[in-house]
PyMOL Python script that loads the backbone (N, CA, C, O; Angstrom):
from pymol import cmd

cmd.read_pdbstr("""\
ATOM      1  N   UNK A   1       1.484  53.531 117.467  1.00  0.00           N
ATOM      2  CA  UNK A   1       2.384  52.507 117.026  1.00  0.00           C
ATOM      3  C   UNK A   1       3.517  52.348 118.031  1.00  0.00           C
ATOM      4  O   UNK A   1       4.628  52.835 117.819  1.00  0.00           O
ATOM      5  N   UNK A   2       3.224  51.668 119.113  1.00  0.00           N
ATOM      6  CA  UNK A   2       4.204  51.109 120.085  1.00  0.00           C
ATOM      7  C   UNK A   2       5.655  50.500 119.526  1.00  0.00           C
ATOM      8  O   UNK A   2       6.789  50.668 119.975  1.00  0.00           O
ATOM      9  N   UNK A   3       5.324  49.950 118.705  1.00  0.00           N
ATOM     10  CA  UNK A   3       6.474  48.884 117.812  1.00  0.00           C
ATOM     11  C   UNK A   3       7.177  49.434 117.671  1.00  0.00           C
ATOM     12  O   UNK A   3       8.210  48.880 118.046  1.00  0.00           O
ATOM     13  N   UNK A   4       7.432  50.903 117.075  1.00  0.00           N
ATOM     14  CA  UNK A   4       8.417  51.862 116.588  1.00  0.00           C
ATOM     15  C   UNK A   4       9.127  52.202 117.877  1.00  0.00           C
ATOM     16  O   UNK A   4      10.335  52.371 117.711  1.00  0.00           O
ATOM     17  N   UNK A   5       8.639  52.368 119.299  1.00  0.00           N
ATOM     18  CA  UNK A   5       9.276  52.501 120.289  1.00  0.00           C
ATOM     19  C   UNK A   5       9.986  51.722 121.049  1.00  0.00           C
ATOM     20  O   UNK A   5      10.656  51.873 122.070  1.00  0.00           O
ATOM     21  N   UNK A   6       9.733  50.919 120.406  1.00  0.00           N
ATOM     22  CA  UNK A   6      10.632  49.722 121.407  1.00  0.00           C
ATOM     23  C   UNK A   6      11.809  49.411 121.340  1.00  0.00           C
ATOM     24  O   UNK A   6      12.109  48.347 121.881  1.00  0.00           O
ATOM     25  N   UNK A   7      12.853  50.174 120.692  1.00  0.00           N
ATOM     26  CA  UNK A   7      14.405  50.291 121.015  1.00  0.00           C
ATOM     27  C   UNK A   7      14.251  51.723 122.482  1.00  0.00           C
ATOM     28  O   UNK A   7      15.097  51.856 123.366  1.00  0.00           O
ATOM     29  N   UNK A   8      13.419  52.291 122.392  1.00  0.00           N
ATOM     30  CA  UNK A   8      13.584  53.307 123.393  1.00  0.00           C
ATOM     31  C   UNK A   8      12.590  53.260 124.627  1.00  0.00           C
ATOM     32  O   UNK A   8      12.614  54.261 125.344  1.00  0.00           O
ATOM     33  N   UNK A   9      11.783  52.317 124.952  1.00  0.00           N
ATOM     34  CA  UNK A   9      10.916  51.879 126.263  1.00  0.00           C
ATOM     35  C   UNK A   9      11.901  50.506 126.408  1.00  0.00           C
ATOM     36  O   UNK A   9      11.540  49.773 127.329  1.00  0.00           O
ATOM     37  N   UNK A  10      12.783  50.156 125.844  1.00  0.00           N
ATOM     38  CA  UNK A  10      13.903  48.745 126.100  1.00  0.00           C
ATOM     39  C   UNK A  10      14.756  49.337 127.518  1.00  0.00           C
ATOM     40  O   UNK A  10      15.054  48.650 128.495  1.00  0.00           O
ATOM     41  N   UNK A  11      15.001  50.565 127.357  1.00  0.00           N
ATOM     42  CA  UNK A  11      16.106  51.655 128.452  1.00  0.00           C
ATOM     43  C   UNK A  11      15.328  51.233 129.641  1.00  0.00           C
ATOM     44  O   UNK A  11      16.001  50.571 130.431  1.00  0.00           O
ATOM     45  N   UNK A  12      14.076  51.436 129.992  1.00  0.00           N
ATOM     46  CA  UNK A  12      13.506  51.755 131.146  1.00  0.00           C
ATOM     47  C   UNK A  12      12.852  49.857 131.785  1.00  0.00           C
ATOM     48  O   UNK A  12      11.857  49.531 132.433  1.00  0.00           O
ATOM     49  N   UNK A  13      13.764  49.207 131.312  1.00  0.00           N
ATOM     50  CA  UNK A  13      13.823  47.572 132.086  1.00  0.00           C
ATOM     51  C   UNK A  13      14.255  47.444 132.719  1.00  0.00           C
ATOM     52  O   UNK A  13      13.966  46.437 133.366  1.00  0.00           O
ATOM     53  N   UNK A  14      15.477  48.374 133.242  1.00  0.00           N
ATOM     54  CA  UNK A  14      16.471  48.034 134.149  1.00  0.00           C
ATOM     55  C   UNK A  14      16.219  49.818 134.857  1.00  0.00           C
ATOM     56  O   UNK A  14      17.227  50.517 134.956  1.00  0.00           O
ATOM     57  N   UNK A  15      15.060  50.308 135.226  1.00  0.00           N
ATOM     58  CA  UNK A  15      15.098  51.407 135.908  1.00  0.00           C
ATOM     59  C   UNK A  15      14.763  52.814 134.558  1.00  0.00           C
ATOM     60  O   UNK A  15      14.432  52.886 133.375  1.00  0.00           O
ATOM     61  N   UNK A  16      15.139  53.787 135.776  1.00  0.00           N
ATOM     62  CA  UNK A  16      15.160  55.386 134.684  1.00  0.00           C
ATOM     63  C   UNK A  16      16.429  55.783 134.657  1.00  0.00           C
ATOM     64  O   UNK A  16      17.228  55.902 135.587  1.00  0.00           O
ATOM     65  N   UNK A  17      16.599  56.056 133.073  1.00  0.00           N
ATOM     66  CA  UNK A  17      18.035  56.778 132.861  1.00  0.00           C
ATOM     67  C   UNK A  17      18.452  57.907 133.384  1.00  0.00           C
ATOM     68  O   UNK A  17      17.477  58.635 133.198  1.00  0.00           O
ATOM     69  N   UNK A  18      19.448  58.699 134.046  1.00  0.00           N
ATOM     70  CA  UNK A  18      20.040  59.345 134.684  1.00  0.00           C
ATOM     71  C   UNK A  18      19.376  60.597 133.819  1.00  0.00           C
ATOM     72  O   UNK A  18      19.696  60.666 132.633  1.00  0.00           O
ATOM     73  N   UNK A  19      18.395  61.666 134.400  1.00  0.00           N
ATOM     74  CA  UNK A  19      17.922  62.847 133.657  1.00  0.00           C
ATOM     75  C   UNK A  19      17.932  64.199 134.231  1.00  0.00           C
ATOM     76  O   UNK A  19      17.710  64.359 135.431  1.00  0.00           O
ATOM     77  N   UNK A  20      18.149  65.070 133.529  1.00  0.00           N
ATOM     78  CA  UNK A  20      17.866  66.314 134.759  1.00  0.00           C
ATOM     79  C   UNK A  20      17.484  67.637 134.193  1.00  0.00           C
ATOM     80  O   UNK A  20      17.711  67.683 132.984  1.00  0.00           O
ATOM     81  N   UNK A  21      16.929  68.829 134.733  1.00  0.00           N
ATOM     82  CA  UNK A  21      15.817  69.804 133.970  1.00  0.00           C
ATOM     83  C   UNK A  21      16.146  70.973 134.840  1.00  0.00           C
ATOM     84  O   UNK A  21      16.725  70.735 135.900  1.00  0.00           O
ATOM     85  N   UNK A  22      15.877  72.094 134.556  1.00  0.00           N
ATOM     86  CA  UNK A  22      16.121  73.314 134.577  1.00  0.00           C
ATOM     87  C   UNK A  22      14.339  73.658 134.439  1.00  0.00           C
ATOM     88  O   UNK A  22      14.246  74.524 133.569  1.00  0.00           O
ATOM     89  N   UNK A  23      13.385  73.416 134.800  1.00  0.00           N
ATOM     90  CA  UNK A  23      11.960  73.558 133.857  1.00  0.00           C
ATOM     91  C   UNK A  23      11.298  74.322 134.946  1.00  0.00           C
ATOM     92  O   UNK A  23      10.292  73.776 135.398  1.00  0.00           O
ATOM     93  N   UNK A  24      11.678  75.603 135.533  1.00  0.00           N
ATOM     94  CA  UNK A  24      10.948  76.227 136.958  1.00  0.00           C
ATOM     95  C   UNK A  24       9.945  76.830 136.253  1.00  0.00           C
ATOM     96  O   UNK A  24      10.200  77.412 135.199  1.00  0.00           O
ATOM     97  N   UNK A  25       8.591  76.756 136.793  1.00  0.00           N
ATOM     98  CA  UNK A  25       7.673  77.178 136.233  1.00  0.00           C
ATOM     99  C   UNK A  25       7.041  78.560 136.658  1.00  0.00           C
ATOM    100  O   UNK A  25       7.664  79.138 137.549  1.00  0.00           O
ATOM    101  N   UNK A  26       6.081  79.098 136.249  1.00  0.00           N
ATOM    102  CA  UNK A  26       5.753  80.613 136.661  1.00  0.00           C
ATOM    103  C   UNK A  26       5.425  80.534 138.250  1.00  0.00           C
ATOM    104  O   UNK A  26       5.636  81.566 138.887  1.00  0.00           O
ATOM    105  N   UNK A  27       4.945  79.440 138.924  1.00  0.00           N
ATOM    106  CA  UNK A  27       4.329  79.606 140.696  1.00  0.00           C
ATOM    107  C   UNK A  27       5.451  79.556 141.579  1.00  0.00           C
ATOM    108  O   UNK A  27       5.517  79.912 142.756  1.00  0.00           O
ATOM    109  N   UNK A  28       6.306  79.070 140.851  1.00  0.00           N
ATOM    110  CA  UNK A  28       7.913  78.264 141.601  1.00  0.00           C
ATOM    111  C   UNK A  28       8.706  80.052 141.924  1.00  0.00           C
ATOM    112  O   UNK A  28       9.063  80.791 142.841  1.00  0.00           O
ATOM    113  N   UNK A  29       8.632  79.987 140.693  1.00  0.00           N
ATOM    114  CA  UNK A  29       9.562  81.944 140.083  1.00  0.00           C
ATOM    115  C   UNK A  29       8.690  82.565 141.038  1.00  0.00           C
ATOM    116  O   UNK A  29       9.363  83.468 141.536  1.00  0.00           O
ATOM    117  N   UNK A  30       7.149  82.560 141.740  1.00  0.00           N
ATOM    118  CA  UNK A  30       6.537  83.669 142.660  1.00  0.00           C
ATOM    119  C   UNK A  30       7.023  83.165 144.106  1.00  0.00           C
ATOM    120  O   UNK A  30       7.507  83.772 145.061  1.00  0.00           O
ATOM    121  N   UNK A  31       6.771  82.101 143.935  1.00  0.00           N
ATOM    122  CA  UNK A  31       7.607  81.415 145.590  1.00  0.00           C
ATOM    123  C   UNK A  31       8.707  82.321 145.869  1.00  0.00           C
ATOM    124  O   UNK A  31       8.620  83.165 146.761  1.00  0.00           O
ATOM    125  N   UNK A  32       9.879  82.160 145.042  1.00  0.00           N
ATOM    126  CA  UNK A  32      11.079  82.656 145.223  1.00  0.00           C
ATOM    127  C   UNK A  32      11.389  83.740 145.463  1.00  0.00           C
ATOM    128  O   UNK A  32      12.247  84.031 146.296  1.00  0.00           O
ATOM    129  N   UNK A  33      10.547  84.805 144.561  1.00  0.00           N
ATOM    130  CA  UNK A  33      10.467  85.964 144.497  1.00  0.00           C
ATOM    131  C   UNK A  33      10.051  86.741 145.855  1.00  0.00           C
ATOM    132  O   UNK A  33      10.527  87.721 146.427  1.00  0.00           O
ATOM    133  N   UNK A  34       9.016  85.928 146.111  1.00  0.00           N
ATOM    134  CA  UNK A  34       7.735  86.678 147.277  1.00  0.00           C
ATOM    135  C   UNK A  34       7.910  85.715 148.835  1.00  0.00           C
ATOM    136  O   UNK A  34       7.197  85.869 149.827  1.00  0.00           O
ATOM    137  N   UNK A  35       8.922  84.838 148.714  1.00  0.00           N
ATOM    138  CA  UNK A  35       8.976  84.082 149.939  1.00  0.00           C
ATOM    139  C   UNK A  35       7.655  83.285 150.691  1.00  0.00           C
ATOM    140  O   UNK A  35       7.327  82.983 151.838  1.00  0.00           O
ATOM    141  N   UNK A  36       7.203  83.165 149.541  1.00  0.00           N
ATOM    142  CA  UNK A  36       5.879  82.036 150.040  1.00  0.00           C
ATOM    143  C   UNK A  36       5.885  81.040 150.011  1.00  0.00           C
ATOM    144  O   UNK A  36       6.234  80.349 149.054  1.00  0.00           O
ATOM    145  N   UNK A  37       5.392  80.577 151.349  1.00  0.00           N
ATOM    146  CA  UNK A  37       5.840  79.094 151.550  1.00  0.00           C
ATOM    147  C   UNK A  37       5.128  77.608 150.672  1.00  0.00           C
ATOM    148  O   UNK A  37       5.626  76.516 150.398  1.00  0.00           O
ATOM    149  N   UNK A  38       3.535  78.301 150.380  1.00  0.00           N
ATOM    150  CA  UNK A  38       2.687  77.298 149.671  1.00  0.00           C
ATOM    151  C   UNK A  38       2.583  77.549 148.215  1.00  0.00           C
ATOM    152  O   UNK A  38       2.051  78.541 147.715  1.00  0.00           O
ATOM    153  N   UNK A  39       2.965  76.869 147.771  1.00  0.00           N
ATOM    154  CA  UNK A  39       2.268  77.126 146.064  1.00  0.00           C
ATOM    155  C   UNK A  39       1.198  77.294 145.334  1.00  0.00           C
ATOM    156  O   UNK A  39       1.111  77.718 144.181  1.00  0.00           O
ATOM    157  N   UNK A  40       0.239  76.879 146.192  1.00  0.00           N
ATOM    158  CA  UNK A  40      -1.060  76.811 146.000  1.00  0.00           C
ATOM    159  C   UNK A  40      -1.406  78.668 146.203  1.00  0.00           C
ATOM    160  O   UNK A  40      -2.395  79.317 145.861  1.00  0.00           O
ATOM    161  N   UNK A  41      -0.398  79.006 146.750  1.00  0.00           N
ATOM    162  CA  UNK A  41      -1.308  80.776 147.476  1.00  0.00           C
ATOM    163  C   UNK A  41      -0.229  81.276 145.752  1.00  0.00           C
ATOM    164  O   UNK A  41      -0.673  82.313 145.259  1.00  0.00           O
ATOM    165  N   UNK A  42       0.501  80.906 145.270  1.00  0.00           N
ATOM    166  CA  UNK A  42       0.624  81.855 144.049  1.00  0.00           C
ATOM    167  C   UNK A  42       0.098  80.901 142.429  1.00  0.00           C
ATOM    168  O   UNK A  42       0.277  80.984 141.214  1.00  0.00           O
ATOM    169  N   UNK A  43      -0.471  80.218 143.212  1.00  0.00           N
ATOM    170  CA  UNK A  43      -1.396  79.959 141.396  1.00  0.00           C
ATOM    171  C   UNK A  43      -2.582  80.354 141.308  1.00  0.00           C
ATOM    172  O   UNK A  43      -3.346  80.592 142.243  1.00  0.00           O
ATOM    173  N   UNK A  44      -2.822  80.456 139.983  1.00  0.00           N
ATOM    174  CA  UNK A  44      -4.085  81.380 139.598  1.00  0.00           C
ATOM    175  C   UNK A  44      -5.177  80.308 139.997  1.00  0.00           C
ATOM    176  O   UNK A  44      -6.091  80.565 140.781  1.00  0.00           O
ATOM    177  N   UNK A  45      -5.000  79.110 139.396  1.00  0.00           N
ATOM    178  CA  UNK A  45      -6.201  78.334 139.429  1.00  0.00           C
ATOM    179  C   UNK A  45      -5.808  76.996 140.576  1.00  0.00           C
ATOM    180  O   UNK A  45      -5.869  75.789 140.338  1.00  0.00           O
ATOM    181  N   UNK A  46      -5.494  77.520 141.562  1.00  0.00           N
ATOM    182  CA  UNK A  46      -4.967  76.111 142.386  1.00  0.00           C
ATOM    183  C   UNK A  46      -5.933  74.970 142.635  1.00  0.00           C
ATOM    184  O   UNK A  46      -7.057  75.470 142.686  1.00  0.00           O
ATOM    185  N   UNK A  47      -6.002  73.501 142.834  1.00  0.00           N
ATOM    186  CA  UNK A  47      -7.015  72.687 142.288  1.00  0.00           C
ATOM    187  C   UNK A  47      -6.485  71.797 143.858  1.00  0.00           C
ATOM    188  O   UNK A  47      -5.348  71.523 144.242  1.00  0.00           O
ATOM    189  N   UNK A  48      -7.828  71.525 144.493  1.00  0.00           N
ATOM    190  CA  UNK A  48      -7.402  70.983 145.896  1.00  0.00           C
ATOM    191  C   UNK A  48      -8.683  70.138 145.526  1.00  0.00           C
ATOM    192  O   UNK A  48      -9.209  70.046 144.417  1.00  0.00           O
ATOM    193  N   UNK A  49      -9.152  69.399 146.997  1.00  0.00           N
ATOM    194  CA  UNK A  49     -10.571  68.548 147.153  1.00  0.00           C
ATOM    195  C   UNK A  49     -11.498  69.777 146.934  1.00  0.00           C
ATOM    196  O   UNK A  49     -12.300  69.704 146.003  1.00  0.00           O
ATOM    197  N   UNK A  50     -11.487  70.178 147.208  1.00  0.00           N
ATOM    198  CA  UNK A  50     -12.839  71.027 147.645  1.00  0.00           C
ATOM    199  C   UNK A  50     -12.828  72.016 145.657  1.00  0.00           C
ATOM    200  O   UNK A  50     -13.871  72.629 145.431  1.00  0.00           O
ATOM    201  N   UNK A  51     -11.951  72.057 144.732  1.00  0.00           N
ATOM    202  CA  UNK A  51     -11.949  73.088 143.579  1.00  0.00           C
ATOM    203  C   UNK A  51     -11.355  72.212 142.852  1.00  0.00           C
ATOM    204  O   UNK A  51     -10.206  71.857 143.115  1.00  0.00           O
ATOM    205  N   UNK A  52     -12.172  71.636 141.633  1.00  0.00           N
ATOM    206  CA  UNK A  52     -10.905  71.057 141.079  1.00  0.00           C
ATOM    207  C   UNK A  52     -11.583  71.223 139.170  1.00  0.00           C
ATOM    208  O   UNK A  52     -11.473  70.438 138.228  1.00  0.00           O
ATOM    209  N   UNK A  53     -12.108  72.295 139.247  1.00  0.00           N
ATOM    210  CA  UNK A  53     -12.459  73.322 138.291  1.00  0.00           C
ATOM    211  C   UNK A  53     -11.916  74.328 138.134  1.00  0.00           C
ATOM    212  O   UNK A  53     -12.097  74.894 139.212  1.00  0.00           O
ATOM    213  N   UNK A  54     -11.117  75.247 137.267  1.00  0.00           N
ATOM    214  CA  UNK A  54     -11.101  76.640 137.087  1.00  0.00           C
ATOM    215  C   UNK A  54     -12.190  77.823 137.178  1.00  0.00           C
ATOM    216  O   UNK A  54     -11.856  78.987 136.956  1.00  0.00           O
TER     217      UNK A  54
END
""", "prot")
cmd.dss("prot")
cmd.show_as("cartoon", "prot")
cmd.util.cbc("prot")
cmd.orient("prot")
């Protein structure tokens, strides 16, 4: 039911409202930790061309 949203998808006519997040996730926290430069080398299931299965 779109209808019900439409005082709040009305905001995003004139752009995106000013937002901001704190949301670091578990690969970000190993980066930091372990000084690695790619993210892909601290996720469990990293998903490229060649893997994009677990």
């Amino acid at each position: 039911k779109v209808d019900t949203f439409g005082y709040h998808l009305s905001v995003f006519d004139y752009g995106v409202p000013p937002h901001a997040g704190c949301g670091i996730g578990l690969e970000r926290l190993m980066m930091a930790l372990t000084g690695i430069d790619n993210i892909r080398d601290t996720t469990f299931y990293p998903r490229d061309v060649d893997r994009l299965t677990p």
